[in-house]
C-alpha positions in Angstrom: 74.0 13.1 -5.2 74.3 14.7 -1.8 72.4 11.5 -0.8 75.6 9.5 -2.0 77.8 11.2 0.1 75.7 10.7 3.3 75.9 7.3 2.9 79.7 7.0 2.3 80.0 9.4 5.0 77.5 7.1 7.9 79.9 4.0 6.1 83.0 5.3 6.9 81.6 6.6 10.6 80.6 2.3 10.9 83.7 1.1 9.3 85.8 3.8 11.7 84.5 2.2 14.8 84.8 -1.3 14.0 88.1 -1.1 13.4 88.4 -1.8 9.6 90.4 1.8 8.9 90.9 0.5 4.6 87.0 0.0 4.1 86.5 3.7 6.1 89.6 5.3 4.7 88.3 4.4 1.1 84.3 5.2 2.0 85.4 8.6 3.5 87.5 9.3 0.1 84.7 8.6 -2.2 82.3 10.9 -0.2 84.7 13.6 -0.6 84.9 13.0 -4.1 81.3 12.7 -4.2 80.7 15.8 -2.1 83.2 18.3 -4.4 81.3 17.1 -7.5 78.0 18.1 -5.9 79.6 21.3 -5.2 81.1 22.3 -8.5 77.7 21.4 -10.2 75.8 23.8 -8.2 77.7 26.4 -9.1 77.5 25.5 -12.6 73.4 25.5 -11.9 74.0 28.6 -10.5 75.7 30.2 -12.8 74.0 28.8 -15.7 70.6 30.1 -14.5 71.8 33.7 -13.8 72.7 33.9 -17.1 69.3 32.9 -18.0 68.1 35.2 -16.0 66.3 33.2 -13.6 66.2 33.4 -10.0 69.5 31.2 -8.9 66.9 29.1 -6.3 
C-alpha cells in the first residue's frame, strides 16, 4: 500500500512540472488518502498484536 502512495506521489511531482495542476492536484489527493489508510492500519496491526501478545514488529 505504501507502494501506492509512492507512485501517486512521483505522479503528481510529473504532472506538477508539466503544468497540468487537475491531474497532480487529484494524484497528490489520492496519495494522501492512500498514505492515512496505510497509517491507521498499522496501528490497528499494532495494536492488535500487542494484545496477542506478540512483539508489535
Amino acid at each position: 500500500m505504501l507502494s501506492w502512495t509512492l507512485t501517486f506521489l512521483i505522479v503528481a511531482i510529473i504532472a506538477a512540472m508539466l503544468g497540468f495542476t487537475g491531474i497532480a492536484g487529484a494524484a497528490a489527493e489520492i496519495a494522501k488518502i492512500i498514505f492515512f489508510v496505510f497509517l491507521v492500519l498499522l496501528l490497528i496491526s499494532l495494536v492488535a498484536g500487542a494484545l496477542r501478545g506478540r512483539p508489535p514488529l
